[in-house]
Every structure is written in C-alpha cells, then in structure tokens.
PyMOL Python script that loads the backbone (N, CA, C, O; Angstrom):
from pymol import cmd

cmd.read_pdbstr("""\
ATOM      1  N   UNK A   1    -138.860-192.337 -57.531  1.00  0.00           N
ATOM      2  CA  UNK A   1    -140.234-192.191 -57.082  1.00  0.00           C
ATOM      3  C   UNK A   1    -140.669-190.743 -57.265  1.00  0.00           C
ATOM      4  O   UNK A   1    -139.885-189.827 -57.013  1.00  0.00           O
ATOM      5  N   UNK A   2    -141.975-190.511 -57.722  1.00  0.00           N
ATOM      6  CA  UNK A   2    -142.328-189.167 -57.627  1.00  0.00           C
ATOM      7  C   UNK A   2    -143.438-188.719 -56.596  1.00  0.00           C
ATOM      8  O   UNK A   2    -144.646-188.573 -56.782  1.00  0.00           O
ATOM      9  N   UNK A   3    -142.534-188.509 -55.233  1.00  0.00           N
ATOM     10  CA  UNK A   3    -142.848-188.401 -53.956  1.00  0.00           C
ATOM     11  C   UNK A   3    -142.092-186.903 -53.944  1.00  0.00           C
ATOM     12  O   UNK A   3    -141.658-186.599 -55.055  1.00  0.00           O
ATOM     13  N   UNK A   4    -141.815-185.738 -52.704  1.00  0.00           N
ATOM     14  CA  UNK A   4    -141.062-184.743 -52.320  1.00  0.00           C
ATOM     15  C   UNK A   4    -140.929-183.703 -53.446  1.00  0.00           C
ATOM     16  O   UNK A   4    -141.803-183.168 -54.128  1.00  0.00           O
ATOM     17  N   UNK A   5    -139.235-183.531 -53.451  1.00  0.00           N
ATOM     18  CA  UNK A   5    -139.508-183.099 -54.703  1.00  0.00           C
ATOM     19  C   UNK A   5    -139.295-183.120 -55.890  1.00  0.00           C
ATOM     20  O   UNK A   5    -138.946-182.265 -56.704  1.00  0.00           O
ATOM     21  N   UNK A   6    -139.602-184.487 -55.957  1.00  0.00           N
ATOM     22  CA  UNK A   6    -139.191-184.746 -57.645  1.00  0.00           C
ATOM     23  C   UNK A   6    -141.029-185.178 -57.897  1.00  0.00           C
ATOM     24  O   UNK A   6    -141.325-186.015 -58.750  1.00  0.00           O
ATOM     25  N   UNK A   7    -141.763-184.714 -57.323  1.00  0.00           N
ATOM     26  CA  UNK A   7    -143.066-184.354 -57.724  1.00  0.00           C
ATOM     27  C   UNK A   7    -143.305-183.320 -58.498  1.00  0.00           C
ATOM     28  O   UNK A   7    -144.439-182.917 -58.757  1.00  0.00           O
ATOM     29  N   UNK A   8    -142.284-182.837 -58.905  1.00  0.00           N
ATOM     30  CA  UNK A   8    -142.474-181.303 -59.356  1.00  0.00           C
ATOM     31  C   UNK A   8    -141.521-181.575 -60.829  1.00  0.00           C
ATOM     32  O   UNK A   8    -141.517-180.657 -61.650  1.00  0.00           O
ATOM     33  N   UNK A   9    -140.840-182.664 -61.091  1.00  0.00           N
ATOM     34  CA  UNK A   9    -140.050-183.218 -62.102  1.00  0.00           C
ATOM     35  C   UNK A   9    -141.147-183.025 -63.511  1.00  0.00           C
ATOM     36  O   UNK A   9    -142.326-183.212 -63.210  1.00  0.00           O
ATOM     37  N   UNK A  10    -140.983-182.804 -64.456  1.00  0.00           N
ATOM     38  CA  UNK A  10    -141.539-183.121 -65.705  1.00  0.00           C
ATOM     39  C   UNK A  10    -140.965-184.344 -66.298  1.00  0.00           C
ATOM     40  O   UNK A  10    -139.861-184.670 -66.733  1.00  0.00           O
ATOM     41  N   UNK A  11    -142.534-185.099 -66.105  1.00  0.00           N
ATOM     42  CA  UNK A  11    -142.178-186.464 -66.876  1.00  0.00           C
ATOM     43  C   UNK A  11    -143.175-187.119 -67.572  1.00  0.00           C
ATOM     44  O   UNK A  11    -143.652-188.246 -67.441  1.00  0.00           O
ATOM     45  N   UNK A  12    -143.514-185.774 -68.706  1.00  0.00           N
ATOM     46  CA  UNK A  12    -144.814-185.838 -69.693  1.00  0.00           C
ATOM     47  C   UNK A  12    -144.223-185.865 -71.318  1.00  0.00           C
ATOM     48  O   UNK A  12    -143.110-185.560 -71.746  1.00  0.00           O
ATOM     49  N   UNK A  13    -145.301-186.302 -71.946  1.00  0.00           N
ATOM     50  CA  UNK A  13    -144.906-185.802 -73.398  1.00  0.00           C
ATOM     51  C   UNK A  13    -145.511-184.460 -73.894  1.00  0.00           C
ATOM     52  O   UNK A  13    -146.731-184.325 -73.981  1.00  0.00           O
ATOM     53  N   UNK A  14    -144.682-183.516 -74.202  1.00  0.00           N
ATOM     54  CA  UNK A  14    -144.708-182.498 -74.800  1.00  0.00           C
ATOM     55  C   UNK A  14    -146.208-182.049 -75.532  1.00  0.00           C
ATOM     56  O   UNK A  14    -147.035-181.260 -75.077  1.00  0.00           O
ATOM     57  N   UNK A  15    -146.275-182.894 -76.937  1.00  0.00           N
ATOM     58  CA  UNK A  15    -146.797-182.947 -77.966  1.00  0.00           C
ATOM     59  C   UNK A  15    -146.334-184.039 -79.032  1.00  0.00           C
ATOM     60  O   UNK A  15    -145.181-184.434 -79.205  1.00  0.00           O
ATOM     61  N   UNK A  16    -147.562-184.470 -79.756  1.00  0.00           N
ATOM     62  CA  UNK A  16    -147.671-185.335 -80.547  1.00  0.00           C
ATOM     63  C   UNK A  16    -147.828-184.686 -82.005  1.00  0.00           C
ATOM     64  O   UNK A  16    -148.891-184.146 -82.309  1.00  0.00           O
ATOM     65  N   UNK A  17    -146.862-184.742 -82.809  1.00  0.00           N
ATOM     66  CA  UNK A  17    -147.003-183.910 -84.296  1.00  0.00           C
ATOM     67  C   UNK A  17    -147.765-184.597 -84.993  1.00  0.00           C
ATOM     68  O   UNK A  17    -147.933-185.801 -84.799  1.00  0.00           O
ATOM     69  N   UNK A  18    -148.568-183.658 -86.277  1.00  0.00           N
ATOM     70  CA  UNK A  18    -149.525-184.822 -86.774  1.00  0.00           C
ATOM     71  C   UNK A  18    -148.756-185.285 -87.643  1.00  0.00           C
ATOM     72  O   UNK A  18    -147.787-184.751 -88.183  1.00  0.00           O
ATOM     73  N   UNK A  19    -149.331-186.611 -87.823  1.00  0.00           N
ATOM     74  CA  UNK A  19    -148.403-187.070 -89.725  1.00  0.00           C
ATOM     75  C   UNK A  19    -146.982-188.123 -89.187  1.00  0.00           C
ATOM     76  O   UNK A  19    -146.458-188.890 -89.994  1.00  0.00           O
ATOM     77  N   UNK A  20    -146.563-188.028 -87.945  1.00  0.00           N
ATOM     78  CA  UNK A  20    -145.561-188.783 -87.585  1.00  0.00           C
ATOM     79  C   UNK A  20    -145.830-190.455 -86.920  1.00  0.00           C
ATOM     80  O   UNK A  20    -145.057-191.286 -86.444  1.00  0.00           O
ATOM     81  N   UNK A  21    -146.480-190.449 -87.027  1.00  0.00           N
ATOM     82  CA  UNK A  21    -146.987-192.210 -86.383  1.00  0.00           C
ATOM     83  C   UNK A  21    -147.955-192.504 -86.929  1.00  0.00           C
ATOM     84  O   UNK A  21    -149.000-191.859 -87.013  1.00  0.00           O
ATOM     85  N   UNK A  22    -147.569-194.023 -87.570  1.00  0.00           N
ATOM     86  CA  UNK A  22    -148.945-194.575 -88.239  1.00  0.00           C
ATOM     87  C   UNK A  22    -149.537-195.912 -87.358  1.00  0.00           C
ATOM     88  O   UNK A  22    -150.104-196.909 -87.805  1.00  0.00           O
ATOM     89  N   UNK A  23    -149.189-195.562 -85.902  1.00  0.00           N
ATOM     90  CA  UNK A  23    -149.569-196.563 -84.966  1.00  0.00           C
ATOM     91  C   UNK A  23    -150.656-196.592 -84.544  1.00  0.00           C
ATOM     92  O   UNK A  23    -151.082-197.564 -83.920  1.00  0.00           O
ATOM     93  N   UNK A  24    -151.583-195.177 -84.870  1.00  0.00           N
ATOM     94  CA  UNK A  24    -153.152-194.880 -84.183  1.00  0.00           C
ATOM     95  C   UNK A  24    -153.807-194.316 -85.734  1.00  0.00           C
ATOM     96  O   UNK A  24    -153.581-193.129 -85.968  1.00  0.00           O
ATOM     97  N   UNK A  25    -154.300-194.802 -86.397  1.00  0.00           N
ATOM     98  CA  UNK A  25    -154.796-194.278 -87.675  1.00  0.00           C
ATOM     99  C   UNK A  25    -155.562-192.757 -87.723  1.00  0.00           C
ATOM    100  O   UNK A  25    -155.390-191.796 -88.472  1.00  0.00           O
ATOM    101  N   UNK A  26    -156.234-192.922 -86.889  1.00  0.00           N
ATOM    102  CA  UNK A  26    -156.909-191.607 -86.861  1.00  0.00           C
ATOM    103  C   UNK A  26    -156.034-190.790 -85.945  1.00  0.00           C
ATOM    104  O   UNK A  26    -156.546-189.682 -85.781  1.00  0.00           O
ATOM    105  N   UNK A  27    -154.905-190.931 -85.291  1.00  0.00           N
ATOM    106  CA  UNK A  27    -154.078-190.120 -84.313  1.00  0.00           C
ATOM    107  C   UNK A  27    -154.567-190.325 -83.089  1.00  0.00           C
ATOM    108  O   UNK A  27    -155.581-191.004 -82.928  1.00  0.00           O
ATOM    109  N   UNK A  28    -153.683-189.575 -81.735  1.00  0.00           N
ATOM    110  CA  UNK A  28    -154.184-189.659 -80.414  1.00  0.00           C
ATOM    111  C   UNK A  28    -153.051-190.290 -80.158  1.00  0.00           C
ATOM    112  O   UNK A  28    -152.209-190.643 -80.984  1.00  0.00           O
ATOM    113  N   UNK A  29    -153.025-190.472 -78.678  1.00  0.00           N
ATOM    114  CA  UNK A  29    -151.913-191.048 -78.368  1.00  0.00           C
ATOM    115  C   UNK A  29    -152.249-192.297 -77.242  1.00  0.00           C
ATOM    116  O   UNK A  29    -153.413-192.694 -77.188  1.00  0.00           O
ATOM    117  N   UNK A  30    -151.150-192.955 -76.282  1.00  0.00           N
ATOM    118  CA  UNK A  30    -151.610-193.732 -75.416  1.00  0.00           C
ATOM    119  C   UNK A  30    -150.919-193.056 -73.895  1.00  0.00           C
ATOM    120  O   UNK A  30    -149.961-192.285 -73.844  1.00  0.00           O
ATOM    121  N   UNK A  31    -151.441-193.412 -73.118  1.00  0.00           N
ATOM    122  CA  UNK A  31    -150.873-193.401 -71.980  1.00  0.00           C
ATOM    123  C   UNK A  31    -150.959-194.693 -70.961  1.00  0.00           C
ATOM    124  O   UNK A  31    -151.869-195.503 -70.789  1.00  0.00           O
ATOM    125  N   UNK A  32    -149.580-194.564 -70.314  1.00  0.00           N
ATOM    126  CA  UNK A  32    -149.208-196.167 -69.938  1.00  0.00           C
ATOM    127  C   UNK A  32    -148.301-195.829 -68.775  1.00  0.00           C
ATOM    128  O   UNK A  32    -147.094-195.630 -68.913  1.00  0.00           O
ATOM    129  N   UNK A  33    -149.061-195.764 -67.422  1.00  0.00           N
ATOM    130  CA  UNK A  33    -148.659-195.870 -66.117  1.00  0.00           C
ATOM    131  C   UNK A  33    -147.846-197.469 -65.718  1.00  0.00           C
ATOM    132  O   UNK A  33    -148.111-198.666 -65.829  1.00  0.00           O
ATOM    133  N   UNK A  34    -146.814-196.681 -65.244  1.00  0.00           N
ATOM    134  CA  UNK A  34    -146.024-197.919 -64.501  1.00  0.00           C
ATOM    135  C   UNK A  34    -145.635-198.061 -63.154  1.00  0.00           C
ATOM    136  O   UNK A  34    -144.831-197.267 -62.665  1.00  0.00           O
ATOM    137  N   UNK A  35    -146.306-199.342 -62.253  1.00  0.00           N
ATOM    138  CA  UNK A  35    -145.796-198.984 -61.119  1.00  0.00           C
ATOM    139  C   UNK A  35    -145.162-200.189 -60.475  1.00  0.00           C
ATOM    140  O   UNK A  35    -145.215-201.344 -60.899  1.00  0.00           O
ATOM    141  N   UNK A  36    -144.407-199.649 -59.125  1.00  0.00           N
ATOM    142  CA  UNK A  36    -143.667-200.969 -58.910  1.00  0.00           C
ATOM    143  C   UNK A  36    -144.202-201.342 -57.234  1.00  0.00           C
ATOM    144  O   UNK A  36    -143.919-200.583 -56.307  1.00  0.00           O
ATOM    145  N   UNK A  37    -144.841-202.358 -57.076  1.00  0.00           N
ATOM    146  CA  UNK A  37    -145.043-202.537 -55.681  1.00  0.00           C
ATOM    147  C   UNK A  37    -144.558-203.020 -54.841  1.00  0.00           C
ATOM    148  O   UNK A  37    -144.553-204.208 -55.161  1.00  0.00           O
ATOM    149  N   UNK A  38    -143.945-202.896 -53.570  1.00  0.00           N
ATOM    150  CA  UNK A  38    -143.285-203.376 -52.760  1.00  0.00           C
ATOM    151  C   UNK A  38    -143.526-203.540 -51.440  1.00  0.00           C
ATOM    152  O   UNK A  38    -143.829-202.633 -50.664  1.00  0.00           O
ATOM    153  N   UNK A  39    -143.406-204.607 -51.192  1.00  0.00           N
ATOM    154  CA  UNK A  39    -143.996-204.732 -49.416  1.00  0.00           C
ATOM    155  C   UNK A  39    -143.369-204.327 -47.985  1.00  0.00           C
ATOM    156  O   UNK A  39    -142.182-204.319 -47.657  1.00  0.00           O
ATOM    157  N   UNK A  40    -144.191-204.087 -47.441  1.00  0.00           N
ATOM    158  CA  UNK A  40    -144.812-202.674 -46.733  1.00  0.00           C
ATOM    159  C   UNK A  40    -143.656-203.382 -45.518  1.00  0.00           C
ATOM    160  O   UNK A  40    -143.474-202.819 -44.439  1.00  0.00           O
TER     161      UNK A  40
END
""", "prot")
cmd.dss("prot")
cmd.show_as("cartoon", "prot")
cmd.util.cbc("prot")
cmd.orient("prot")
C-alpha cells in the first residue's frame, strides 16, 4: 500500500524514448491505476 512511508517510494516511469513503441502512433504514453478494495 502506498500509505506511511512507502508514500515516499518511487513508483513512476522515468521516461518514454522516442522511436521505441509502435503501440501509440503519434507517441505518449498510458497511465493505468490499480486498486484493490476491501471491506471495511
């Protein structure tokens, strides 16, 4: 979980080089949150 202190964890992407993925034609990237819910 990034609660305390692993709020402070790096858990990003860097950078995206150009020319390396032909998954977005014009480039850019995605971002894709994951969460897990659990009762209370």
């Amino acid at each position: 979980m990034l609660e305390g202190p692993s709020r402070h964890w790096f858990h990003g992407v860097d950078r995206i080089l150009p020319g390396t993925s032909t998954l977005l034609p014009e480039g850019g990237r995605f971002n894709l949150t994951l969460r897990r819910v659990t009762a209370l």
